[in-house]
C-alpha positions in Angstrom: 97.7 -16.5 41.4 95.3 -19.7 41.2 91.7 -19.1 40.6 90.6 -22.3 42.6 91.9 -23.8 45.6 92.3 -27.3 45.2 92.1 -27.8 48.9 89.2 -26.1 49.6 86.0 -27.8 49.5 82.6 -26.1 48.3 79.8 -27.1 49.8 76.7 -25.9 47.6 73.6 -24.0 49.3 70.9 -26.0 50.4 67.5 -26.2 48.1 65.2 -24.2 49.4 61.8 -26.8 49.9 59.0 -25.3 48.2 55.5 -24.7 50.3 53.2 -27.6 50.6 50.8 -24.1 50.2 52.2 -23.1 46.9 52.2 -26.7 45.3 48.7 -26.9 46.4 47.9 -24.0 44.7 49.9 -24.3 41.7 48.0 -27.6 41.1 44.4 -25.8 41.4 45.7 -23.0 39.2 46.4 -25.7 36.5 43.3 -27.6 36.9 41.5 -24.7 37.0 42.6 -23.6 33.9 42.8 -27.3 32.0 38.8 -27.1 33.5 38.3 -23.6 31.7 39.1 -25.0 28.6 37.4 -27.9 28.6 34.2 -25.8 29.3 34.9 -23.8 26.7 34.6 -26.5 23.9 31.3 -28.6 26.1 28.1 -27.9 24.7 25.7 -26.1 26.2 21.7 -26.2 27.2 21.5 -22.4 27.1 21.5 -19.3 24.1 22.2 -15.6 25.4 19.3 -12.8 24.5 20.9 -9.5 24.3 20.1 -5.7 23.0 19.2 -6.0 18.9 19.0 -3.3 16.6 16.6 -0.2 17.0 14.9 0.8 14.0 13.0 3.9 14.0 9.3 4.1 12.4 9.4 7.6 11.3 13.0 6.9 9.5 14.1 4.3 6.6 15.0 0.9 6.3 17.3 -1.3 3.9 15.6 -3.4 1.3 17.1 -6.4 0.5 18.6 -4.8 -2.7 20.4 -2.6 -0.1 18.5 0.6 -1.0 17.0 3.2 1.5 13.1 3.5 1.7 10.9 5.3 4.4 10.2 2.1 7.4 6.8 3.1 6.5 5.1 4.9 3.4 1.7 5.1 2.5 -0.5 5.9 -0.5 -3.8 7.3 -1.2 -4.1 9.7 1.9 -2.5 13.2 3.1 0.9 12.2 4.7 2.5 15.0 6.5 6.6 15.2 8.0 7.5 13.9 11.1 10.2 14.4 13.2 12.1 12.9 16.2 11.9 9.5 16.7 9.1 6.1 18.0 11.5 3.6 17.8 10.8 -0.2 18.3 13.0 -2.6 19.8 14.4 -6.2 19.2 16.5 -8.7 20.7 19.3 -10.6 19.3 19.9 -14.2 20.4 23.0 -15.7 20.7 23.4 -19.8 19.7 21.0 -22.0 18.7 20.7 -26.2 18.4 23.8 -26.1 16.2 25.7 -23.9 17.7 25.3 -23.2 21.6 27.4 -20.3 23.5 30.3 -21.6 26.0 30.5 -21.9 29.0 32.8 -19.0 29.0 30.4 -16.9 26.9 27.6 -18.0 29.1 29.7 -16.5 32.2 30.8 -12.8 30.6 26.7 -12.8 29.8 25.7 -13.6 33.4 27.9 -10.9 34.7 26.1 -8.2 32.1 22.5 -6.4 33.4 21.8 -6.0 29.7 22.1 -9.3 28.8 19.9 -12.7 29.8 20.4 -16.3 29.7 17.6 -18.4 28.9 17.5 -22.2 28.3 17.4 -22.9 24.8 14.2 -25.2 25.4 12.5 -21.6 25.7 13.3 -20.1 22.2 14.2 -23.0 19.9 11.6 -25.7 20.9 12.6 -29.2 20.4 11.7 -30.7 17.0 11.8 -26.9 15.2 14.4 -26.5 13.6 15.9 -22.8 13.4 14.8 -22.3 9.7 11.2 -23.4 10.9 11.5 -20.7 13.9 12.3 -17.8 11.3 9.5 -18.9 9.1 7.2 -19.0 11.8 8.9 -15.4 13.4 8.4 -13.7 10.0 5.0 -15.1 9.6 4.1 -13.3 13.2 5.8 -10.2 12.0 3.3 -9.7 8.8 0.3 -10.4 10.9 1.5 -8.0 13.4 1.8 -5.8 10.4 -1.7 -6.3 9.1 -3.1 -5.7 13.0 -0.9 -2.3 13.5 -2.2 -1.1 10.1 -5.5 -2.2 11.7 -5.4 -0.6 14.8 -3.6 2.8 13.2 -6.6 3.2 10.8 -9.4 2.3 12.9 -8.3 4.7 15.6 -8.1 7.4 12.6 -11.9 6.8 11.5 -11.4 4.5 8.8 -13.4 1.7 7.9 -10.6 -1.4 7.5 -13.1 -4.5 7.5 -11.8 -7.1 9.2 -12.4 -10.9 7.9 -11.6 -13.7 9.7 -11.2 -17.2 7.8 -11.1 -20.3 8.7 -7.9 -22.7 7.6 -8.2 -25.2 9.4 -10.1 -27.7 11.7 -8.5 -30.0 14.2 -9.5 -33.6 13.7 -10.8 -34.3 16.9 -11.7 -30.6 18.0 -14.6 -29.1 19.8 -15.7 -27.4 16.0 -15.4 -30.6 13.9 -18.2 -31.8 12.5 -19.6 -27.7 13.1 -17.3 -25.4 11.5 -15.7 -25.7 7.8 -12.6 -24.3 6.4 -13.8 -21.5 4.8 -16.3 -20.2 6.9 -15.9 -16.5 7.9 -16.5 -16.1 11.2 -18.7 -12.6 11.5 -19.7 -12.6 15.3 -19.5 -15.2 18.7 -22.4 -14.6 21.2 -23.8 -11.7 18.4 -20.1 -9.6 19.2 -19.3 -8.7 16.0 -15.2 -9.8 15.6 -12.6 -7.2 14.8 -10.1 -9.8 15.4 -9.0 -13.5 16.7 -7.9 -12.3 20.0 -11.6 -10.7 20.5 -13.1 -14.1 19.4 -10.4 -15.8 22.4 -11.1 -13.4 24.9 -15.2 -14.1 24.2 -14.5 -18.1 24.4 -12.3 -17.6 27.6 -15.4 -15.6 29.0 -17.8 -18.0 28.1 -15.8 -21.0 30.6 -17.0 -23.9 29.1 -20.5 -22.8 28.1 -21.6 -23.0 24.6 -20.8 -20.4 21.9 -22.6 -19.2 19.5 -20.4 -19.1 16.0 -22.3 -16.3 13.3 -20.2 -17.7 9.9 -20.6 -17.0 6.4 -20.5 -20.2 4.3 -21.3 -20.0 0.9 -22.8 -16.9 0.0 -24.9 -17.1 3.3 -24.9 -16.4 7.0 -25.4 -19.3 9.4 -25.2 -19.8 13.3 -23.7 -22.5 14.6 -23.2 -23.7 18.3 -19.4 -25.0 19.5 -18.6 -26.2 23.0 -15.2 -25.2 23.9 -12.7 -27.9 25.1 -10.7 -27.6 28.4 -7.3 -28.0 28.3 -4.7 -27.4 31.3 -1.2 -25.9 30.8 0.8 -25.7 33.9 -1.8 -25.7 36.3 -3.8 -22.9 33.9 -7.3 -23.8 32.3 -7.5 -22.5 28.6 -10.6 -23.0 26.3 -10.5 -24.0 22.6 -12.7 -24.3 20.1 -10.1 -25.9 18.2 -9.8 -23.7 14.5 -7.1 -21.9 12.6 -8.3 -18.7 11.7 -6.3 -16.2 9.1 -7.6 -12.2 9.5 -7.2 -10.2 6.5 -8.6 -6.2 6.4 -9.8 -4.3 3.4 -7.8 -1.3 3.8 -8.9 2.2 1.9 -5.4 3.1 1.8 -2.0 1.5 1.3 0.4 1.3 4.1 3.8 -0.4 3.3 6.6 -1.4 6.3 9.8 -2.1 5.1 11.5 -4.3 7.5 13.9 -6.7 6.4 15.1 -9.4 8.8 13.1 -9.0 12.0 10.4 -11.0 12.8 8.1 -11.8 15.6 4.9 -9.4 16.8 6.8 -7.2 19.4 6.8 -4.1 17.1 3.0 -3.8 16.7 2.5 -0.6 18.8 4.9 1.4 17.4 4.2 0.0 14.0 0.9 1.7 14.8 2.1 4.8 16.0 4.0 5.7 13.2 1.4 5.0 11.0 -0.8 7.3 13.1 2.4 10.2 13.1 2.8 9.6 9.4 -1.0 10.6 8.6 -1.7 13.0 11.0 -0.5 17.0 11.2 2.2 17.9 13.6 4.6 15.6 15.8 3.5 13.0 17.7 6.2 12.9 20.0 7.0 16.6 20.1 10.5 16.0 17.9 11.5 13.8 21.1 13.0 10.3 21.0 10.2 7.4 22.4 10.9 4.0 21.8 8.5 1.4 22.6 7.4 -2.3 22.3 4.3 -4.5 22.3 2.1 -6.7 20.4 -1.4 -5.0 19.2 -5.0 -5.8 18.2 -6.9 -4.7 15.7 -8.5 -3.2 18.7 -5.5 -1.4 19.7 -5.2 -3.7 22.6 -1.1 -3.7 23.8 0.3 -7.4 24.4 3.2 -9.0 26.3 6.3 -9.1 24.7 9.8 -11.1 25.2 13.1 -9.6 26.3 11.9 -5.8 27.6 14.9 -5.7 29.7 17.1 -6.0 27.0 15.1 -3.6 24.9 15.3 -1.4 27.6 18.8 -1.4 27.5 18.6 -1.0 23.9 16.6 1.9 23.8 19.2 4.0 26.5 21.7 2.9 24.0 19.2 4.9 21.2 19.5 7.9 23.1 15.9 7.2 24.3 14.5 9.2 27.3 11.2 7.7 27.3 10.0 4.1 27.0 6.7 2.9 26.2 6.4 -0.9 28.0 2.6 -3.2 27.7 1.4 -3.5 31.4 1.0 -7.1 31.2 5.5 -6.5 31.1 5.3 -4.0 34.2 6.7 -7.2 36.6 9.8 -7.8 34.6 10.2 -4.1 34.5 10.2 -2.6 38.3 13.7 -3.4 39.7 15.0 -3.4 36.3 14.8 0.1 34.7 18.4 1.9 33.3 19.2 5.1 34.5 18.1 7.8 31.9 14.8 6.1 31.0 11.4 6.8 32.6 8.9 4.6 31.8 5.3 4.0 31.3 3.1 1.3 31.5 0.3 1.2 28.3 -2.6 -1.2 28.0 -3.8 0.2 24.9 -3.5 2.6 21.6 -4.8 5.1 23.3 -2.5 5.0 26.7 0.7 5.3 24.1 -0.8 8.1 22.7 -1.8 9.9 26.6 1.8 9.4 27.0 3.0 10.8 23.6 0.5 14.1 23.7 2.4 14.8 27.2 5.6 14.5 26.0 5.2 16.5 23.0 3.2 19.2 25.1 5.5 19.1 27.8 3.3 18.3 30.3 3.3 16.9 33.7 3.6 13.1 32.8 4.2 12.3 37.3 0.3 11.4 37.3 0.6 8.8 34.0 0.9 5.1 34.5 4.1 3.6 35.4 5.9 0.0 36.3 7.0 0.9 39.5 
């Protein structure tokens, strides 16, 4: 038996031709991917803000010796316990000039709700270097400190004494010439100051006219009279007198926040309301969890804040049921609320602390002001 046939011929099948459809897409599929990774390793103009750590004001805090201490502890009043939580908010960033997020990165964040791309123009300014921003972050986060300890004992019935100094005097300002560094500015159009964002809010009010400066130089009071300066920003009109002021208090008592590595002013409010919680009997929040955010005045006036959709996020991921947000925010808000969270638009100490009596009363909180 022969395995082959010598006289038979074998012809072999014919190749089958390949789609002029699937080269095609065989060839985007590879540039597509070579495309991918070159975007991957291209720098970017953009960093990625996303939910940051949630720290709660009636808890503790780590030193930087790694040891656990109350977030805030005071001495030389009645302190009483506290339950529940009034947790503040932050927002991590992602990248900076050195080191931008890809493009990749830049994608998965797009695609998240709880995430935002910003360009990096908006965070890290050009010429600051990242160690300058944290220097200049943790500088906002003591004075936010200061005004929170401000606002907390002022709304208590203490007497804190606000001082507002100057530092410095621009060159070619609207006060040079008038005002010294030095000079403690007491009053502006006889208003006595409690603050710099009263003594803003007065020159904003005035539009150009002249103000009337009460300082105390040298032992003595003095009045002296500054024309503000004009000066447009996109399209806006501010007025300046053109002076660095520092505000220190003369607290009766000694508050202490423990807050390693978080800067910026956003944690004023609930800075105050733990304070407030801390030195007063029973539970501000009814044992519930609040979390919150927004700058604050001596005053107790609530400010605008960065990232409150991320913190929003952040505070469902807290457990959170109830969310504190400054009304100046209420436009980044509507449209952008988690499920889970109701929240409520504040202007001031007192509006926080409408909205905390309801919730630890369990009252109807339908009728309180809200971002929708």
């Amino acid at each position: 038996m022969a395995l082959f046939d010598e006289n038979v011929t074998l012809t072999p099948a014919p190749r089958r031709r390949v789609a002029r459809r699937t080269i095609v897409g065989i060839w985007a599929l590879v540039i597509a991917l070579v495309a991918l990774l070159v975007l991957t390793f291209l720098p970017t103009a953009y960093v990625i803000q996303q939910p940051g750590p949630v720290y709660n004001t009636l808890g503790t805090a780590e030193t930087a010796e790694g040891e656990e201490v109350p977030l805030i502890s005071v001495e030389g009043a009645q302190t009483y316990p506290t339950d529940g939580a009034l947790d503040l908010l932050t927002v991590q960033v992602v990248g900076n000039r050195e080191r931008t997020p890809s493009w990749f990165e830049l994608a998965l964040a797009w695609m998240d709700s709880s995430r935002a791309v910003l360009p990096i123009e908006s965070v890290f300014p050009e010429g600051v270097t990242t160690e300058e921003r944290s220097e200049q972050s943790a500088a906002l986060m003591v004075d936010s400190q200061q005004e929170a300890t401000a606002a907390a004992l002022i709304e208590l019935g203490y007497d804190v004494d606000p001082e507002l100094t100057v530092v410095e005097v621009g060159e070619d300002a609207a006060a040079a010439g008038i005002i010294q560094a030095g000079d403690v500015v007491v009053a502006a159009d006889g208003q006595e100051l409690m603050d710099v964002a009263q003594l803003r809010d007065i020159v904003a009010a005035a539009q150009g006219d002249p103000v009337a400066l009460t300082v105390r130089r040298d032992g003595e009071e003095v009045v002296e009279t500054v024309t503000p300066e004009a000066v447009d920003t996109d399209g806006e009109t501010s007025w300046l007198l053109g002076i660095v002021l520092s505000t220190t208090f003369d607290f009766p008592i000694d508050v202490t926040i423990q807050l390693n590595n978080v800067g910026g002013p956003s944690a004023g409010m609930m800075f105050a309301l733990g304070i407030i919680d801390t030195l007063t009997e029973g539970e501000l929040n009814g044992g519930e969890i609040v979390a919150g955010t927004g700058t604050i005045t001596a005053e107790g006036t609530v400010g605008p804040i960065g990232g409150i959709r991320q913190k929003m996020y952040g505070a469902v991921d807290a457990d959170a049921e109830w969310f504190l947000a400054p009304d100046a925010n209420c436009d980044e808000v509507v449209g952008h609320i988690p499920d889970g969270l109701q929240v409520f638009a504040v202007e001031d100490l007192d509006d926080a602390l409408t909205v905390l009596d309801a919730v630890s009363t369990g009252a109807d909180t339908s009728a309180l002001p809200t971002c929708d």
